[in-house]
C-alpha positions in Angstrom: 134.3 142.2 103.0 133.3 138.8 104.2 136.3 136.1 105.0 135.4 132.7 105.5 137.6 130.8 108.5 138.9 127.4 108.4 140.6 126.0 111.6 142.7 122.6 112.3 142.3 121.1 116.3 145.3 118.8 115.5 148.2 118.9 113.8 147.9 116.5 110.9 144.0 116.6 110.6 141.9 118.5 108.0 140.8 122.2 107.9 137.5 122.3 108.6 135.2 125.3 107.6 134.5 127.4 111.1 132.5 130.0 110.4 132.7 133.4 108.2 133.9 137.2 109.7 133.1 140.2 108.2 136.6 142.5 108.5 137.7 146.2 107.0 140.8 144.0 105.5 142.8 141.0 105.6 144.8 142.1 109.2 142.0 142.5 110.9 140.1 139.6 109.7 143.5 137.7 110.8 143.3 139.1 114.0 139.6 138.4 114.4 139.9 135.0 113.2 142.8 134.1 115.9 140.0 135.7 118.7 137.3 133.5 117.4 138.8 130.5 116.8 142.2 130.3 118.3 142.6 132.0 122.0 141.3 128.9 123.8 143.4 126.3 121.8 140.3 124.9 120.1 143.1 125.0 116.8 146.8 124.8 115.7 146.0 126.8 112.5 143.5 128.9 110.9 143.4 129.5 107.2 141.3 132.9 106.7 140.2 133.7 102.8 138.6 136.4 101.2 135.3 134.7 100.1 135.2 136.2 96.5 138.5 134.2 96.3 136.9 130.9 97.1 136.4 128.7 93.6 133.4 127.3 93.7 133.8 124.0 91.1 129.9 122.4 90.6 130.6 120.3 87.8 132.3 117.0 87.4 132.7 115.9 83.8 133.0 112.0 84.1 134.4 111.4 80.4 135.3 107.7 81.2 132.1 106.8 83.0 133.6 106.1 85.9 131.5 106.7 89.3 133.1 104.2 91.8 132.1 106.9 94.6 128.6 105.7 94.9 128.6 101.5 95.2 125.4 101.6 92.0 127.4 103.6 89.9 130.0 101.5 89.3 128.7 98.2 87.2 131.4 95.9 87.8 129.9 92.7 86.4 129.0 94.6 83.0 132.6 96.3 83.4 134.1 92.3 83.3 132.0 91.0 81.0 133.4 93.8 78.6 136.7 92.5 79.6 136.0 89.6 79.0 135.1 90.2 75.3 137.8 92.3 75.0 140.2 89.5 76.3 138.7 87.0 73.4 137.6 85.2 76.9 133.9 83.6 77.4 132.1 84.5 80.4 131.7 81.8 83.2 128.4 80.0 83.1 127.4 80.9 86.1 126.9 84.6 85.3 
């Protein structure tokens, strides 16, 4: 079985993905993972999981058209001229 490894260098911080073992069962991939990623204090904690039990999630449904992760994908002045409208308020002559 294959068991992916994530390890944190600092309390606090993310887990970060390390690398993937391949182990008989989940003590020894444990005790691999601490030999691999731990015994020279390169982490504080390791998370080790099974791969098959890693969800993978590929799509994003974005019902209310709403993409403000990407600076084109969210139109702001169409988005306030809607509110506008909405608001029974004209739009500046400037725009």
């Amino acid at each position: 079985m294959i068991y992916e490894v994530f390890r944190q260098e600092r309390k606090g911080q993310a887990f970060a993905h390390a690398g993937s073992l391949p182990a008989p069962d989940a003590a020894f991939a444990e005790v691999y993972a601490r030999e691999q990623y731990g015994r020279r204090g390169e982490s504080v904690a390791l998370w080790v999981v099974p791969r098959d039990q890693i969800q993978l999630i590929d799509e994003f449904v974005d019902e209310l058209e709403r993409n403000y992760h990407r600076v084109d994908g969210y139109p702001l002045k169409a988005k306030l001229k809607e509110a506008r409208e909405r608001a029974g308020n004209p739009a500046p002559a400037d725009s």
